[in-house]
N, C-alpha and C positions, 0 to 999 in steps of 0.2 A: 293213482292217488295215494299218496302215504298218511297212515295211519296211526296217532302218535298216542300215547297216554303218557301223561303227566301226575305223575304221584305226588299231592301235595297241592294248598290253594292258597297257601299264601302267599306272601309278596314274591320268593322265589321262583313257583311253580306257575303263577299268573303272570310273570314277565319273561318266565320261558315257552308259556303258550303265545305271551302277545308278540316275542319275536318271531317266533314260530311261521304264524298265521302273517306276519308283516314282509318275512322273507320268501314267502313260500305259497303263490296266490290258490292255492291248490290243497294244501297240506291242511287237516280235519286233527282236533285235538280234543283229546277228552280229559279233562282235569277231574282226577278222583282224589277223594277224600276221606278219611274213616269218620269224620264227624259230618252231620246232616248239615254243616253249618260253616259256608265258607273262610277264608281271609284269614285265617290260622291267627299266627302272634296281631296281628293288626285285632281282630278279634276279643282273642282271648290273652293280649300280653300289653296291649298298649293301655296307661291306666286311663281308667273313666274320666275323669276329667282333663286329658287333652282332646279335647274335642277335633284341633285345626289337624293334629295325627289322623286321629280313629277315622278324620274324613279321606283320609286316603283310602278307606272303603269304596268310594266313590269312583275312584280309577281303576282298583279292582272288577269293580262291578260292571265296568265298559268294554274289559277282556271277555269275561265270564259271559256278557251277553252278545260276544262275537258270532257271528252265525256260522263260523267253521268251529265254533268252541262249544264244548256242552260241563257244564258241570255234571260229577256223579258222586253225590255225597254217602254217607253211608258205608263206604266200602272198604273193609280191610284187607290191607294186601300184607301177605305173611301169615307165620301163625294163626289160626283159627280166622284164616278169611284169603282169599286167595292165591296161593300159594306163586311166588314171584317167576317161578319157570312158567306155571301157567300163565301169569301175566305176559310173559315175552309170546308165549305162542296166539294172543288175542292180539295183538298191534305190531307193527314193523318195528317199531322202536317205544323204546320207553324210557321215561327221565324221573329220576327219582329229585325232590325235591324235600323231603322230609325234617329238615332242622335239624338240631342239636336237643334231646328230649330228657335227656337228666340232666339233672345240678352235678355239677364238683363239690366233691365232701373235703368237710377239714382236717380230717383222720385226727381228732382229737378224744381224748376221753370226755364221756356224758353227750355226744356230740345226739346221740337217739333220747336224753331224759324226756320225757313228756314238757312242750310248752319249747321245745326246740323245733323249728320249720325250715324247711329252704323255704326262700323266697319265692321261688317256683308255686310251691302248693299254695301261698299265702295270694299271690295274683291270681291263680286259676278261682281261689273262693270266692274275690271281690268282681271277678272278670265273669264269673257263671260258667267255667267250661262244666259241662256233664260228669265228666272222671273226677270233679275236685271234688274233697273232702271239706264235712264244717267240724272242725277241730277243738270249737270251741275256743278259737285263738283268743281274743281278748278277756278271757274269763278270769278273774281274781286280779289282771293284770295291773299293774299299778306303773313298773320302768320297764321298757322294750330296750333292747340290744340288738342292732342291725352290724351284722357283718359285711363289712366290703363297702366299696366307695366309688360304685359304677352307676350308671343314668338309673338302673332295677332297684340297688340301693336305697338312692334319692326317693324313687316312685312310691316306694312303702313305707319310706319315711313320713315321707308326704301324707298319704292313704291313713298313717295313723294318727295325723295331726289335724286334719282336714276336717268340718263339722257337717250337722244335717242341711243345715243352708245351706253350702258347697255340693254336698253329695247327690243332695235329693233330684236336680237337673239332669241327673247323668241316669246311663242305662244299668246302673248297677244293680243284683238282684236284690229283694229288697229286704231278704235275713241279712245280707251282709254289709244293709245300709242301716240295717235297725244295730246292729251290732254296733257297726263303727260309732254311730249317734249315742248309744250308751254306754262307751266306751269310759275308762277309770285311768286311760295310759296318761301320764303326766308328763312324765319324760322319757324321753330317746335319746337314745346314745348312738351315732352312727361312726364307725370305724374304721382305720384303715389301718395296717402295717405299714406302710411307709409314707411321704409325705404328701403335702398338699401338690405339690409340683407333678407328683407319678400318679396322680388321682383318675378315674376314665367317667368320672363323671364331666357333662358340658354345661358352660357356664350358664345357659340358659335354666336347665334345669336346676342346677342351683339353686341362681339365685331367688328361684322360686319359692324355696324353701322361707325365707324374710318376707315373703308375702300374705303369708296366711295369719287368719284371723285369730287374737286371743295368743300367738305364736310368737316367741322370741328364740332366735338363733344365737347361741354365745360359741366361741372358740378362744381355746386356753394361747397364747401369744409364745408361751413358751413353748410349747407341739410344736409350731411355725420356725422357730429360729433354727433346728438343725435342719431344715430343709434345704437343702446347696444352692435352690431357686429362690430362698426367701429374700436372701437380704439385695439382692440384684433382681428382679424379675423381668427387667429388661431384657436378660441375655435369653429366656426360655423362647418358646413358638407362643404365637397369641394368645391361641386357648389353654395353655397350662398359663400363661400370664396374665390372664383374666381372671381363669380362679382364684391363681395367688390373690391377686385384688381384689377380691371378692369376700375370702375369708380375713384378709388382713383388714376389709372393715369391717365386721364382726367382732376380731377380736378387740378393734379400739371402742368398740361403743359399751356405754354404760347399761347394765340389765332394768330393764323395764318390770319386772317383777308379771309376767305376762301368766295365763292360768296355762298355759302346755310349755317346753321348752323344748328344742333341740340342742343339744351338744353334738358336735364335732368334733372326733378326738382321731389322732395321727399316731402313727409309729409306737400301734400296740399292737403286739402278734396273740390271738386266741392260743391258748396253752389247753384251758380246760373248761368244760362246765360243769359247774357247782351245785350238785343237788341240794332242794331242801323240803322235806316232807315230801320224799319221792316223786319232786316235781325241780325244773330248773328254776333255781334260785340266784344265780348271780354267773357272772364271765369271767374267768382270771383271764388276763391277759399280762405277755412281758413285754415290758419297754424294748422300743430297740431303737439302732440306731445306724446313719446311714455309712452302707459298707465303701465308699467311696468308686464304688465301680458301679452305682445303679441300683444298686440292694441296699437290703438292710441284715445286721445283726443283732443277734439280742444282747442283753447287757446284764441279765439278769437280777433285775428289779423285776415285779409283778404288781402288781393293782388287779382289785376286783370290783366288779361294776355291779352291782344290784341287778336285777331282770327275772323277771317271771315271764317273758315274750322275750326267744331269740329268733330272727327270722337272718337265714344264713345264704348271702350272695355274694358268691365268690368268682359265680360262672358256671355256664353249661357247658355239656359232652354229649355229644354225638353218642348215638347207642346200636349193638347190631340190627340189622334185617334179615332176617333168616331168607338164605339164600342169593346173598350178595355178601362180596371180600369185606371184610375190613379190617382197618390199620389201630388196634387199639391205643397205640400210642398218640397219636392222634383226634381218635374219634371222630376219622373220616372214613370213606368211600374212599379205597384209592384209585386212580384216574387222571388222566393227560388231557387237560384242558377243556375237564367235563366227562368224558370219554372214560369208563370204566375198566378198569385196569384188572385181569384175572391173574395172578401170578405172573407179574408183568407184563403180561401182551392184553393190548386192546380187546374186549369182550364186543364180537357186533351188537349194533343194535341195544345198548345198555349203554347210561349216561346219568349225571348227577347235576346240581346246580345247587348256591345258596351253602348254608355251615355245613349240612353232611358233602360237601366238594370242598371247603377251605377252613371246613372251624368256625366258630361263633366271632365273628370279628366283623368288625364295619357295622354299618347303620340299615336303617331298611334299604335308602336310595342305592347301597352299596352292591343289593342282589340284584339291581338292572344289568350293570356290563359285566355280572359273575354270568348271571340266567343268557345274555346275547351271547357271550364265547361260546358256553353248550351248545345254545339253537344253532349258532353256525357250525358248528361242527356236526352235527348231526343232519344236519342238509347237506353238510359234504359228502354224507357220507348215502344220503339217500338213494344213488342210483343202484347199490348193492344191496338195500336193505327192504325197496320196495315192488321188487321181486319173489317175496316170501309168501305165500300163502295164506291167509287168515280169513276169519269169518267174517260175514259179511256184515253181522247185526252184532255188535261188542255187548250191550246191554240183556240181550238174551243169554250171550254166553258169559257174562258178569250173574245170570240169576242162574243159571246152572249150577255155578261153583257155590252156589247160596246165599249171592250178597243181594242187597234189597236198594239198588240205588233212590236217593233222593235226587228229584230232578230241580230245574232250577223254578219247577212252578211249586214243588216242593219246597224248596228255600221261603218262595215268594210267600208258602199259607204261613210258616212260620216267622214274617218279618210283621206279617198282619197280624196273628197273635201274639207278638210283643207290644203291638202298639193296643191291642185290644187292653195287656192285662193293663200298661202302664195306664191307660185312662181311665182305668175303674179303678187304681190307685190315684189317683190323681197329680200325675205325674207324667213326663215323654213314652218311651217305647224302652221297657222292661225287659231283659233278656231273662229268655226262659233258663235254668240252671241245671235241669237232669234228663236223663236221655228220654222216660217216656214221656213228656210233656213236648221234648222236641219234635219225637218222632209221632205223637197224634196230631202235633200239628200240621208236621207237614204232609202227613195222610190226611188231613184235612176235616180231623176230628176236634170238638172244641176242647178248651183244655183248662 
């Protein structure tokens, strides 16, 4: 019987255990996780209010309650928690599925002034994961500046524009829903360096942005015109021809004079940020314009943009694992169709899926036929690997190495103390936000 562990429970690591167990009537998976709290980005990265998303919980949770599957939360592997050679000698194989866990920086100056964020730490605070920080984000804030013009973008855009009516439904914790509710942001600026045509935001979420309450979305028409897709948008693919259509009514509608605004602004490159009373006070950014092969160049004009809130999304990177290759160029795992790569030859028994196997690219649905290639390959490879030796009981020898797994009745105390605290908030099911509240929970202490 082979023996699998799956490093990771999000959508990756859950569709590499459910191929897994679907190609292989035989084959026992154990999905570990350093947080007590499954479904990773679906979790902690999808914003609160898509609901029709976050329900993809729900098909996660049909893996997880497979009966050749166990979740084991809790458990760090690496650094100060189970050292990954150890890991290979606990199971026949093992599939690392861990994301992309930093942001990409702008290498700009002022880019660390206080009241500067990625995006990243700004979702983890309104998502509850345990590691986030409360920054104090909306505080004095008056204009926010959002860097980058991707779907994470949009979400914080949104998140900052969005009221307590809107909020109060979702399971957001509820410092970060009182915040958002007392919130002073007026306006947003969200950016991009090049045009509306090269955008990776979808038009859905867009045009979401025109829906919100008290909200008016304007777009300057001139941004638009050096776009190569603007004045034909026929000639582009659908979804960059959507959005064109999207913003091009924006920019023809008259402003409603609404109490929040969004602005959309194109083909400005971040230069620098602008301290003021040793806090970020505005964004230079320079104009630029399109380099005719795809890019942009500057022109050397600048504008400054007001903001006491910059939230910076540009994009994630994969980060090392102590004890596995990697390609920092990249900010991947390197590996042959899943298949871990040591100095170019295949490492038995060592395998990846999801961004740390191909980069932060594609959508969730996109880590299903990433997560199947690995499973299949690593059943190909099963008849040489589950011959190896290993302990009989993994969880014994996981509390050896000192990790304290969360099981999945463990999960379970902690979904019933969300719904406990939200009802005595009077409100759904509250996610708990720091680790000891998590972990009494699901030790099954009140909290």
């Amino acid at each position: 019987m082979l023996r699998v562990a799956v490093v990771g429970s999000g959508p990756s690591g859950c569709y590499t255990a459910q191929s897994l167990v679907q190609q292989d009537p035989e084959v026992r998976v154990d999905v570990l996780d350093r947080l007590p709290c499954p479904y990773g980005l679906v979790r902690y990265g999808v914003a609160p209010d898509h609901e029709k998303i976050k329900s993809l919980q729900n098909n996660l949770r049909t893996v997880l309650e497979h009966d050749r599957v166990r979740f084991l939360g809790g458990v760090q592997v690496g650094p100060g928690g189970v050292p990954v050679g150890r890991l290979r000698e606990l199971y026949h194989a093992v599939a690392y599925c861990v994301g992309a866990a930093t942001d990409r920086r702008l290498g700009i100056p002022g880019e660390d002034l206080p009241g500067s964020w990625s995006a990243t730490q700004f979702v983890a605070w309104y998502s509850a994961h345990p590691d986030a920080v409360d920054g104090g984000f909306l505080r004095d804030a008056r204009s926010a500046v959002v860097i980058g013009v991707g779907n994470v973008a949009v979400d914080v855009t949104r998140m900052l524009a969005r009221g307590l009516a809107e909020l109060s439904p979702t399971d957001m914790p509820q410092a970060a829903l009182d915040a958002l509710a007392a919130s002073r942001v007026t306006d947003i600026h969200m950016v991009g360096r090049r045009g509306p045509s090269q955008a990776r935001f979808t038009t859905k979420e867009l045009r979401e942005l025109g829906t919100l309450p008290g909200t008016e979305v304007s777009v300057d028409p001139a941004e638009l015109a050096p776009d190569p897709g603007y004045s034909d948008p026929s000639a582009l693919p659908a979804p960059q021809r959507r959005n064109v259509e999207a913003l091009h009514a924006w920019a023809e509608a008259p402003p409603r004079g609404a109490r929040r605004r969004i602005r959309l602004r194109f083909f400005l490159r971040p230069v620098e940020l602008l301290a003021e009373d040793g806090h970020v006070g505005a964004v230079r950014f320079e104009r630029t314009a399109p380099d005719g092969r795809g890019g942009v160049t500057g022109t050397g004009r600048y504008e400054d943009i007001e903001a006491q809130l910059v939230l910076r999304s540009v994009g994630y990177r994969g980060v090392p694992l102590e004890g596995l290759p990697f390609d920092a160029r990249t900010g991947t795992v390197p590996n042959l169709s899943g298949r871990v790569l040591r100095e170019g030859v295949v490492a038995p028994g060592e395998y990846v899926a999801g961004w740390i196997k191909r980069g932060p690219t594609g959508v969730i649905g996109t880590n299903r036929p990433c997560a199947k290639e690995t499973a299949t390959c690593l059943l190909q490879d099963a008849p040489n690997l589950a011959s190896k030796a290993i302990p009989e009981d993994s969880i014994t020898a996981l509390r050896a190495e000192g990790a304290d797994p969360v099981e999945w009745t463990g999960w379970q105390s902690i979904e019933r103390a969300e719904a406990e605290l939200g009802a005595s908030l009077g409100r759904g099911a509250v996610k708990l936000s720091d680790w000891e509240s998590l972990l009494d929970a699901a030790h099954g202490n009140a909290v």
